[in-house]
C-alpha positions in Angstrom: 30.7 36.0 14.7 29.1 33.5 17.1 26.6 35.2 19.4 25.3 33.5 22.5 21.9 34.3 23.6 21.3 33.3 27.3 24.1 31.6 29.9 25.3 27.8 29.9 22.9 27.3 33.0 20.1 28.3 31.3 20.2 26.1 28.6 17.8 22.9 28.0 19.6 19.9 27.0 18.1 16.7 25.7 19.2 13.8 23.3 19.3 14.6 19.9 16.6 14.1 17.1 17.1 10.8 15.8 17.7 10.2 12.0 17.9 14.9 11.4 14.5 15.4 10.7 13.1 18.4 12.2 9.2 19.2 12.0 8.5 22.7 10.7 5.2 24.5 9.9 3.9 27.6 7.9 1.0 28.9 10.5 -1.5 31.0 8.4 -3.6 33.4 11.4 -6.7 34.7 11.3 -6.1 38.3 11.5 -7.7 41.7 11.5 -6.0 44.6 9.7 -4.8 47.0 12.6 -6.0 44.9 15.4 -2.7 43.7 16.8 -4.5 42.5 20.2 -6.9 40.4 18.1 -3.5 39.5 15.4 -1.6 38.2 19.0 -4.2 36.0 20.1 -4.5 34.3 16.8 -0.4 33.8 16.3 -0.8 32.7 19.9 -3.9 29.9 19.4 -1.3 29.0 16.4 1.8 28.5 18.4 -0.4 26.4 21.0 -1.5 24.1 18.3 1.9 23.6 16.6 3.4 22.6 20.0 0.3 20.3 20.1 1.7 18.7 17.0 5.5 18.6 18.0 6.8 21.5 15.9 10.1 23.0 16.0 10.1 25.6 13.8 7.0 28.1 12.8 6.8 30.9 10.3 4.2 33.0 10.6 3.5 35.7 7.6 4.9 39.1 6.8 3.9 41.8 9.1 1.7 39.2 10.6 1.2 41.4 13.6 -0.1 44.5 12.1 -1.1 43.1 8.9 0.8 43.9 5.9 -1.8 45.8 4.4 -2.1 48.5 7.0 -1.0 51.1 4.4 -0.2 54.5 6.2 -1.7 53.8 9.5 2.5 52.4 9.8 3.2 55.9 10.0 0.8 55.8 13.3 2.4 56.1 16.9 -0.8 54.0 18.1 -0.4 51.6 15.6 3.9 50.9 16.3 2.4 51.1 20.4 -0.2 48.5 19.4 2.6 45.9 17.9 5.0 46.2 20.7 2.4 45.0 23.2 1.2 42.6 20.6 4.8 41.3 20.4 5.4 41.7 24.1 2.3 39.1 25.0 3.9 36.5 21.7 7.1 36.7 23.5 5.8 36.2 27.0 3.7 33.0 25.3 6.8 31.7 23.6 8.4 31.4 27.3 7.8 27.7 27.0 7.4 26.8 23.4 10.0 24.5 22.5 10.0 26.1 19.0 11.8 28.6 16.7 9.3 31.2 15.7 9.3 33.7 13.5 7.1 36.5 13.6 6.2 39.6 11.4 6.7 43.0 12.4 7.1 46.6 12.2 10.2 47.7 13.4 11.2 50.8 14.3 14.7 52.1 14.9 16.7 55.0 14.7 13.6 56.8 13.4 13.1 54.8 10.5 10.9 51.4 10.1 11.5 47.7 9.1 9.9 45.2 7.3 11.2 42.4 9.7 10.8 38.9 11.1 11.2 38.6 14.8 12.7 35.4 15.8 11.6 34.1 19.3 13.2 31.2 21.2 11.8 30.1 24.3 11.0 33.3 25.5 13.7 35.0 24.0 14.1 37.4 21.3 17.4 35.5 19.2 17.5 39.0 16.5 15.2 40.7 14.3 15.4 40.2 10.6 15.0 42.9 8.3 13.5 42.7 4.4 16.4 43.8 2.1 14.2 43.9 -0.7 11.9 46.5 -0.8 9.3 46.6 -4.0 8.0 49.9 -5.2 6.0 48.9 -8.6 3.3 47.4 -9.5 0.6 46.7 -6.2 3.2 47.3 -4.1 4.4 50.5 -2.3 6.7 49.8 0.7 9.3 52.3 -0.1 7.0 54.3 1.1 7.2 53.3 5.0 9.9 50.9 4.8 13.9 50.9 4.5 15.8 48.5 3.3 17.9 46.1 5.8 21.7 47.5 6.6 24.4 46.1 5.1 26.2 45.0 7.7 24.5 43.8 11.2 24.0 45.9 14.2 22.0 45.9 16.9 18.8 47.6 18.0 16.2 47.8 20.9 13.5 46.1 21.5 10.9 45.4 24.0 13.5 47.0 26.4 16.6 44.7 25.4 19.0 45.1 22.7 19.3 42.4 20.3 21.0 41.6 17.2 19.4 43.4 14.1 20.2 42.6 10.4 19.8 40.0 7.9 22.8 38.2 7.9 21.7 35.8 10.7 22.3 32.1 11.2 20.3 30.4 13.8 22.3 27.4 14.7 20.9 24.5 16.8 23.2 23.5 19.6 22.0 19.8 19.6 21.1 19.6 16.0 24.5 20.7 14.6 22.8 20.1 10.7 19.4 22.4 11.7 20.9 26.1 10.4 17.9 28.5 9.4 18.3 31.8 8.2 15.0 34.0 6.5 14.2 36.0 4.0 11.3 37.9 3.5 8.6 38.1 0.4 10.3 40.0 -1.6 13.9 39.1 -1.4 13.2 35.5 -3.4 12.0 37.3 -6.8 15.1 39.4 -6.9 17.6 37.9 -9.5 19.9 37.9 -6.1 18.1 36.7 -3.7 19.5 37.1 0.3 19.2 33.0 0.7 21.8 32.3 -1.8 24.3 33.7 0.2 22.5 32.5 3.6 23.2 29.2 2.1 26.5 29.7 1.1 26.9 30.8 4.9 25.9 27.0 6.2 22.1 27.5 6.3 20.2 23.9 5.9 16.5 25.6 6.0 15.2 28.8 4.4 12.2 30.4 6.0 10.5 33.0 4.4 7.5 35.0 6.0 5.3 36.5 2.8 2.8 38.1 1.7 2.2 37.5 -1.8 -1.0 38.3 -3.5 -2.8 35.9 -5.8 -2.9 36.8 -9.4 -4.1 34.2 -12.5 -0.6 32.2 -13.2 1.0 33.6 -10.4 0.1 30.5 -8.0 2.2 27.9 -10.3 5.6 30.5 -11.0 5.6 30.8 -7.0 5.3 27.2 -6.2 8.2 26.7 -8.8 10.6 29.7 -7.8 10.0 27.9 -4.4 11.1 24.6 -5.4 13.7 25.7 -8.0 15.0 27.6 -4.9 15.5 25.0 -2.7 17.4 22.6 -5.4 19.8 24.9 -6.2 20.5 25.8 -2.5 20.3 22.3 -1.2 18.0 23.8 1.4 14.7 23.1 2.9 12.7 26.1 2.3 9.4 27.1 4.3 7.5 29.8 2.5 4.7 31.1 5.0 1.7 33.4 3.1 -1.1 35.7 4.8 -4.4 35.0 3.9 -7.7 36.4 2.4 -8.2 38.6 5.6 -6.2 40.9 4.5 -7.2 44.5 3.3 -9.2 43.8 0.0 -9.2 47.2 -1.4 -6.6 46.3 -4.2 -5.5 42.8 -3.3 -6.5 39.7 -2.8 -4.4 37.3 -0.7 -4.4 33.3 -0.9 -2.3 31.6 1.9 -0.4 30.1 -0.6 1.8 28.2 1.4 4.8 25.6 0.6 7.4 23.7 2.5 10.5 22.7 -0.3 13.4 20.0 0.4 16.0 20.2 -2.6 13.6 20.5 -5.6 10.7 18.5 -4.2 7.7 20.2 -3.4 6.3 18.5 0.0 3.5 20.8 1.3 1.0 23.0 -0.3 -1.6 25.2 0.4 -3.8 27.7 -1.3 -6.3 29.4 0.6 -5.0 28.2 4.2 -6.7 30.6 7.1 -6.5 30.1 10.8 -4.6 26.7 10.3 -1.0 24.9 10.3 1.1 23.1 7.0 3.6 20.9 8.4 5.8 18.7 7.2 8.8 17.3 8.1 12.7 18.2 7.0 15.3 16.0 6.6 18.3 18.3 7.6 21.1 15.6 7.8 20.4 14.8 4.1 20.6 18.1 2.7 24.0 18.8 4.8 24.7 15.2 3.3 24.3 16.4 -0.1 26.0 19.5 0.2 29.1 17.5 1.2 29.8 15.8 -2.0 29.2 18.7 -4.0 32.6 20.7 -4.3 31.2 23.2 -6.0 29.1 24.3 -3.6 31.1 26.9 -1.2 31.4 28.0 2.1 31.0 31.5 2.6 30.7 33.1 5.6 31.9 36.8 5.7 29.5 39.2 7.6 27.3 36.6 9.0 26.6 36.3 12.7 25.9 32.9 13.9 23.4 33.1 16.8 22.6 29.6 18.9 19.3 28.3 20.1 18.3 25.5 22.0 15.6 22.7 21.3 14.1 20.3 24.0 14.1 17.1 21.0 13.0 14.2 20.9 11.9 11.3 18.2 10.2 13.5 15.3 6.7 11.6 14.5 6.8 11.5 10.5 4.0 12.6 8.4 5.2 13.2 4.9 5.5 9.8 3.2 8.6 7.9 1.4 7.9 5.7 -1.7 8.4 2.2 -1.8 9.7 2.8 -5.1 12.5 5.9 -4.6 13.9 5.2 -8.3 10.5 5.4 -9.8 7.9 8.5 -10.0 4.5 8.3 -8.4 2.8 10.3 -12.0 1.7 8.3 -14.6 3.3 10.9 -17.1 6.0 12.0 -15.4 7.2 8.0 -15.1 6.2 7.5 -19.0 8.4 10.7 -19.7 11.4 9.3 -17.3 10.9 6.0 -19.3 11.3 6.9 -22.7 14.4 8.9 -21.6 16.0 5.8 -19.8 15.4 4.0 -22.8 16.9 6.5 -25.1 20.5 7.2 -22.7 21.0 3.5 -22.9 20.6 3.6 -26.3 22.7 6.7 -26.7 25.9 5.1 -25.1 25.4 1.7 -26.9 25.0 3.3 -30.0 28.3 5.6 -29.5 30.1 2.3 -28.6 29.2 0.8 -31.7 30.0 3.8 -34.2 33.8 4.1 -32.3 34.5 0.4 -32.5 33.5 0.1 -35.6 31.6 -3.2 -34.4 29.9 -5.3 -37.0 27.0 -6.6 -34.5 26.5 -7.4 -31.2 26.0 -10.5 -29.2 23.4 -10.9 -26.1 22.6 -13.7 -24.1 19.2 -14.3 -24.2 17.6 -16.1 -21.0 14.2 -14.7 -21.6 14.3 -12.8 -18.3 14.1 -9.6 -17.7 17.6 -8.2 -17.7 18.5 -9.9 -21.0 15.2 -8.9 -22.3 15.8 -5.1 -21.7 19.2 -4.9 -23.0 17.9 -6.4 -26.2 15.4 -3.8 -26.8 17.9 -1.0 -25.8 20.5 -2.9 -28.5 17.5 -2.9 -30.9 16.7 0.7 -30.7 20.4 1.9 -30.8 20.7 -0.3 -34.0 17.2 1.3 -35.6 18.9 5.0 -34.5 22.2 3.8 -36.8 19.8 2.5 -39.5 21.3 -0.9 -39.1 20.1 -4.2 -39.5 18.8 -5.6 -36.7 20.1 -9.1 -38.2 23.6 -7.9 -37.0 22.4 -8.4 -33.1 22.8 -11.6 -32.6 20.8 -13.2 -29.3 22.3 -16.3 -27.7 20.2 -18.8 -25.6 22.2 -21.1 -23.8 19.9 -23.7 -22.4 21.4 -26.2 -19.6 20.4 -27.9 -16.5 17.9 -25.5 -14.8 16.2 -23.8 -17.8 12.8 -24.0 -18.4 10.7 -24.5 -21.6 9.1 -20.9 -20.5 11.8 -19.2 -20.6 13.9 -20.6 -23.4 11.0 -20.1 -25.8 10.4 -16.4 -24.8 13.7 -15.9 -26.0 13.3 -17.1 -29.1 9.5 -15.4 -29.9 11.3 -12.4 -29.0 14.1 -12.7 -30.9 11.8 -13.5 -34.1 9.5 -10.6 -33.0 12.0 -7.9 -33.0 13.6 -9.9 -36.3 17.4 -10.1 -35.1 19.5 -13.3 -35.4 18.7 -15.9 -33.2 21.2 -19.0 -32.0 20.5 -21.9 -29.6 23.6 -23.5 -28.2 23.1 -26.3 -25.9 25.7 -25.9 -23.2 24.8 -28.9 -21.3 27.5 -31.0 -22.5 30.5 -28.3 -21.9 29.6 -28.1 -18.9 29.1 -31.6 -18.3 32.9 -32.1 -19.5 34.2 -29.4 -17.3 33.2 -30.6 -14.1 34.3 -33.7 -14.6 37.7 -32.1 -15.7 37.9 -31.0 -12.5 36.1 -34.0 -10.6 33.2 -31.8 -9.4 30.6 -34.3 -9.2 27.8 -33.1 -11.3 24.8 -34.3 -9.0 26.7 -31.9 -6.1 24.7 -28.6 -6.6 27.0 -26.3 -5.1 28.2 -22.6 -6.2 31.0 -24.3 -8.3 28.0 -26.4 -9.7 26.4 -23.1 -10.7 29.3 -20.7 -11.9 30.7 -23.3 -14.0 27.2 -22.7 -16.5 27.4 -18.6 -16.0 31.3 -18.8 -16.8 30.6 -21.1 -19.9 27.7 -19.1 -21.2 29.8 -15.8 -21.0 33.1 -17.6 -22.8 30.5 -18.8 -25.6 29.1 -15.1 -26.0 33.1 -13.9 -25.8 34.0 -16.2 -28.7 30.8 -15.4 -31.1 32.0 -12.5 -30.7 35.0 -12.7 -31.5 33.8 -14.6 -34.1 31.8 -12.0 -35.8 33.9 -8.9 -35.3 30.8 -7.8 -32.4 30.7 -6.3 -29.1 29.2 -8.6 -26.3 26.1 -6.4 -24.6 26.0 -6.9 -21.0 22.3 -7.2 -19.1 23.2 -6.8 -15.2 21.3 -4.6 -13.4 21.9 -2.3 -11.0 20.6 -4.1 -8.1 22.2 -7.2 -9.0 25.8 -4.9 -8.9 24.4 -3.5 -5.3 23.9 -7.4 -4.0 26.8 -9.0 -6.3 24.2 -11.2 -7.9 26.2 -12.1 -10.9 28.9 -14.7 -11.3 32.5 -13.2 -11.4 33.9 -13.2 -14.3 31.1 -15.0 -15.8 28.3 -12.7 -16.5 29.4 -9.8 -14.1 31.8 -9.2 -17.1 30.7 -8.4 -20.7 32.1 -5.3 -23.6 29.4 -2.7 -22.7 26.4 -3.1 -20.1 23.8 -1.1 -20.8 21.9 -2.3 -17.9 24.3 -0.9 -15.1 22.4 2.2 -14.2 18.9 0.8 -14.3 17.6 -0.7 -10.8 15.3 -3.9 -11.0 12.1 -2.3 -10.4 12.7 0.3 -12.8 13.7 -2.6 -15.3 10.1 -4.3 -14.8 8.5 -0.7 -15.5 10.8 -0.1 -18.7 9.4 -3.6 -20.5 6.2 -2.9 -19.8 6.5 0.3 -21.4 8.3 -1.1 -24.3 5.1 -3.8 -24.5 2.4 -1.1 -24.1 4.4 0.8 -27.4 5.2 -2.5 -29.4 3.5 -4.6 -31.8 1.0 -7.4 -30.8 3.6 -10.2 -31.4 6.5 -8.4 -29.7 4.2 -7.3 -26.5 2.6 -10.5 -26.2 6.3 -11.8 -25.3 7.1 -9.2 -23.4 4.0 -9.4 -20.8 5.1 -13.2 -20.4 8.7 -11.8 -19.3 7.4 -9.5 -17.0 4.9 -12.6 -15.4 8.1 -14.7 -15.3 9.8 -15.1 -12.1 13.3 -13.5 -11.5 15.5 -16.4 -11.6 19.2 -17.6 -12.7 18.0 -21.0 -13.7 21.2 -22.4 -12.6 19.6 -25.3 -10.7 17.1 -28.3 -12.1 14.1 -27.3 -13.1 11.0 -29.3 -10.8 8.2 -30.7 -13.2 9.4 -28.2 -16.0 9.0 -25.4 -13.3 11.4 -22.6 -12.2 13.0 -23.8 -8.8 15.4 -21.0 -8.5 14.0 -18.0 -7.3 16.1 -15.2 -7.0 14.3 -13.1 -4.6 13.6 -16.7 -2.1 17.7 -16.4 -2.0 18.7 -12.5 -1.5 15.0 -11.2 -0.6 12.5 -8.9 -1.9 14.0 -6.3 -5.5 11.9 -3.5 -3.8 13.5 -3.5 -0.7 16.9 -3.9 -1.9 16.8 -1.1 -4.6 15.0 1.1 -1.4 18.1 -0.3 0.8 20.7 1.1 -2.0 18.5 4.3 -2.9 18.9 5.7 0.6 22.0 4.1 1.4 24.2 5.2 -1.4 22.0 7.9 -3.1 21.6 9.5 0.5 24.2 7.9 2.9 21.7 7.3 5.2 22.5 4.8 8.2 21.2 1.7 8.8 18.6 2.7 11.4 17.3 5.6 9.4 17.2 3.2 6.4 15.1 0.6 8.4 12.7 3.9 9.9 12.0 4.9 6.7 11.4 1.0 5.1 9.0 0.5 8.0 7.2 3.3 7.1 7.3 2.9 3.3 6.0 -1.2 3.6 4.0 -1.1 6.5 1.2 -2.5 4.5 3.5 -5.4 3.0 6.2 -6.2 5.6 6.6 -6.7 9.0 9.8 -5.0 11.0 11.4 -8.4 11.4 11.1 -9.3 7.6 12.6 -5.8 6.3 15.2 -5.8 9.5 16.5 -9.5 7.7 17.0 -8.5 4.2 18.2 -5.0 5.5 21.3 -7.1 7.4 21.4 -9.2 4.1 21.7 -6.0 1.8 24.5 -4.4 3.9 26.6 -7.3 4.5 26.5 -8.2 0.7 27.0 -4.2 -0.5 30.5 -4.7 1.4 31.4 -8.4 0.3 30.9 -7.6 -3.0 32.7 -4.5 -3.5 35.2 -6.5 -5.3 33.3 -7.2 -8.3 31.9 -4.0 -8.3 35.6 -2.2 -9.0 36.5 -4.2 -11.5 32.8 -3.6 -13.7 32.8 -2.8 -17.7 31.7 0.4 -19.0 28.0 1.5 -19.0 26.0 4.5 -19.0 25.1 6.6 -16.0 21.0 7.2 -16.9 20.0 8.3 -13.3 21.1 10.0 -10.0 22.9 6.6 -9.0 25.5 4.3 -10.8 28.0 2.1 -9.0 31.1 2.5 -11.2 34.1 2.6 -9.6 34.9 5.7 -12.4 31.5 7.2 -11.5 29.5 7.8 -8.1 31.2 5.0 -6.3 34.4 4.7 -5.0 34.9 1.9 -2.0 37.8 -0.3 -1.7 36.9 -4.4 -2.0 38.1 -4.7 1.7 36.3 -2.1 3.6 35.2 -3.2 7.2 31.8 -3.5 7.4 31.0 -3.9 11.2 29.6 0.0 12.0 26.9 -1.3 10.0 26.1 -4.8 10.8 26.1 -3.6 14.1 23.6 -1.2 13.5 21.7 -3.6 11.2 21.8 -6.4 13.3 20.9 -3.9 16.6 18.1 -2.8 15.2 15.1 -3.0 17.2 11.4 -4.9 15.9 
């Protein structure tokens, strides 16, 4: 059932948010227990200063009005004639808030009272939300002056008008189709059923939840992670609003714990918040996103009313913060942890492809770069996991007419560190042979020039192992699949790539935590990797020096794997992509720099699609893989232009 609150005439229409974020707010009051005229000015001065700060939706506490600790003074005619003027002078100060507010109160109807949440739009009361939990143990005592909600929705009076009254409500926002916000109250989010699962399951995006939740030792951390655990399993952004210390003492003490939630991660926080505003900022086209490629998450709708509201929106001014670096966590532990499991996945799958082909080694080109450098340790601790000999991996280095001394000895210390076979086979000559086979001029440095050394060094690798009876371990990364950095057919193709899943600045972090765990001789190598520039080496070297720099070519790793996180991870478009990369590198790049490699990212994701369908098996060791059996399905001929238009529109 769709309920319309007001006439077509009355309505305010604007553009649209840009990008689906919406900025929402727990508002903690100062209050006094029983003093509704003092509670209504302080939810007022609170509603003033979240329009101040561009707010669009505000949750206030449970029973903010009254306080919840008013105790049997409910029961009293002058306190029920106390909240209704109380709620009467929020209303009339809502008249030209451009917000959705919820408010707690004491509702009365048919004789019997309401834990509820009255939600106010522009004046208007939308419905009034009842608890449907009501707890009778412990501290807590409700039963005694409260009922639980109806099961079904109905209407009541209030204030002289009859509104909706229930708790199977869905505010829906006319010009924000993704911003859908139901609430629950205290109570109904520690039940093993809680009312939001099924307020999701109706189409709600956001999850507000007016509380009041006393402070007990431990209790701080299990809230904060029933909060957060709540909002990944519903996809939702959830807004858990608190009352503070100013409530009754006698037997309680309350903390303003606030928190604002966005599908698992926790964004705001507070403890101890009084008289004052947590915002933050959710992103509702993402989580409507996400729940769109999930087809186990259901629509359910049955016995929900769907009531719309109307938002005067504009540009949403962002104050949470995006890492630069979406693949790797911000902790120092929690990235050590993720680490070591990265490490151990890859190893995993290489060692299962070992034991079912029965392989006798495998074979890795070894350029003493990164890539080649991780897949070597991953091959070394799948073969210490099968208590094998690490003399059955055998590491190739390939030298021709752009590698460096630098590199091609790093390869080899490594190789003697980690005590696995080592061969040097000079390619130069093959090479040589084949472009004049084919009357390429060899002095013409071209991309035929260039693939003809990646295609020869991935038919030697082929034949050794062949050879040998061994597998051939593939090191592209992720990032390279994202930008089609890799020769087809020449190194884009190997037996198993263990590499696929891992972006490029999650590769750097992974050697260095192999270096900080190794031996002296073995870390010693591997810090001289890590200070090596990212290169092909498939030009002349200058003076012994690298002259190939991979980023010079395609642009900066970190923005790239940023570009793909959002991009593929999240679907996000262009413009969002670019908002959220200007935000991220202010401090490093300027709009015009990231808007260039962002128009180089997109128009090479879609070029390259062709390589990227055809890839060998690897593991899946995050939230992202490109495997066209996997996360990513895109035919090699997709039209691009919605996006290079976008890209190339963008404004700096």
């Amino acid at each position: 059932m769709r309920i319309v609150i007001g006439t077509k005439k009355e309505l305010w229409y604007n553009k649209v948010m840009k990008d689906g974020f919406v900025k929402v707010a727990t508002a903690t009051p100062r209050i006094r227990v029983a003093n509704t005229e003092f509670n209504a000015r302080s939810i007022i001065d609170l509603m003033n200063r979240a329009e101040e700060k561009g707010v669009k939706v505000l949750v206030f506490p449970e029973l903010s009005i009254t306080g919840y600790t008013s105790g049997d003074l409910f029961f009293q005619e002058k306190l029920l004639d106390g909240a209704k003027r109380a709620l009467s002078d929020i209303q009339k100060a809502s008249k030209d808030k451009d917000m959705l507010i919820f408010v707690g109160y004491p509702h009365r109807s048919c004789s019997k009272l309401y834990n509820t949440a009255v939600v106010l739009n522009r004046g208007r009361i939308l419905a009034v939300c009842a608890k449907k939990n009501i707890p009778n143990y412990g501290e807590f005592y409700e039963k005694r002056w409260f009922q639980s909600a109806p099961e079904e929705n109905t209407t009541t009076q209030i204030l002289g008008s009859d509104v909706p009254f229930g708790y199977k409500f869905i505010f829906t926002c006319k010009n924000m189709d993704n911003l859908r916000v139901a609430v629950e109250i205290c109570e109904d989010l520690w039940v093993p059923n809680p009312p939001s699962v099924s307020h999701a399951l109706a189409g709600a995006t956001v999850i507000v939840n007016p509380s009041a939740s006393d402070e007990l030792v431990g209790k701080r951390e299990y809230r904060k992670n029933l909060v957060i655990s709540q909002s990944a399993r519903l996809v939702s952004g959830y807004v858990y609003a608190d009352t503070s210390f100013d409530e009754s003492t006698s037997d309680m003490v309350f903390a303003g714990a606030n928190l604002i939630a966005e599908n698992g991660a926790l964004l705001e926080s507070s403890l101890y918040a009084h008289d004052s505003l947590m915002i933050s900022e959710l992103d509702v086209d993402k989580l409507s996103s996400e729940r769109a490629r999930m087809d186990t998450f259901p629509s359910i709708c049955q016995g929900y009313s769907y009531i719309d509201f109307e938002l005067l929106t504009s540009d949403t001014v962002l104050s949470r913060s995006f890492s630069p670096f979406p693949f790797v966590p911000n902790d120092d532990l929690e990235r050590e942890r993720r680490l070591e499991e990265i490490l151990t996945l890859q190893a995993l799958g290489l060692r299962k492809r070992i034991e079912h082909t029965n392989a006798k080694g495998s074979v890795i080109g070894l350029s003493g770069g990164l890539d080649s450098t991780l897949a070597l340790l991953v091959c070394v601790k799948a073969y210490d996991m099968l208590s094998r000999d690490r003399k059955e991996i055998i590491g190739v280095t390939m030298p021709c007419f752009g590698t460096t001394k630098r590199t091609r000895s790093n390869a080899e210390l490594l190789a003697k560190a980690l005590k696995i076979t080592f061969k040097q086979i000079d390619i130069k000559n093959s090479v040589e042979r084949h472009l004049e086979d084919i009357s390429h001029p060899v002095d013409l440095h071209d991309v035929t020039y260039e693939n003809a050394q990646a295609r020869e060094r991935t038919q030697v690798l082929m034949d050794i192992a062949n050879s040998t009876g061994s597998l051939v371990i593939g090191t592209g990364d992720l990032s390279e699949l994202a930008l089609g950095w890799a020769t087809y057919n020449g190194d884009h193709m190997s037996m198993y790539g263990v590499n696929c899943g891992v972006p490029k600045t999650l590769v750097k972090h992974l050697v260095a935590y192999y270096a900080k765990n190794a031996s002296e001789d073995v870390a010693s190598v591997l810090l001289d990797v890590l200070a090596t520039p990212v290169s092909p080496e498939l030009l002349p070297a200058k003076n012994g020096k690298i002259s190939q720099i991979t980023e010079d070519i395609v642009g900066p790793y970190e923005l790239h794997d940023f570009f793909l996180y959002y991009m593929v991870r999240q679907g996000f478009s262009p413009r969002k992509i670019f908002r959220l990369a200007d935000k991220a590198f202010s401090s490093k790049y300027d709009r015009i720099t990231i808007k260039k490699w962002l128009v180089t990212f997109v128009s090479r994701f879609f070029s390259q699609q062709f390589k990227r369908n055809c890839l060998p098996d690897g593991p899946k060791v995050g939230t992202l893989t490109l495997s066209p059996r996997s996360d990513w399905r895109m035919p090699s001929d997709a039209d691009s232009s919605l996006w290079i238009e976008e890209a190339m529109n963008l404004e700096v």
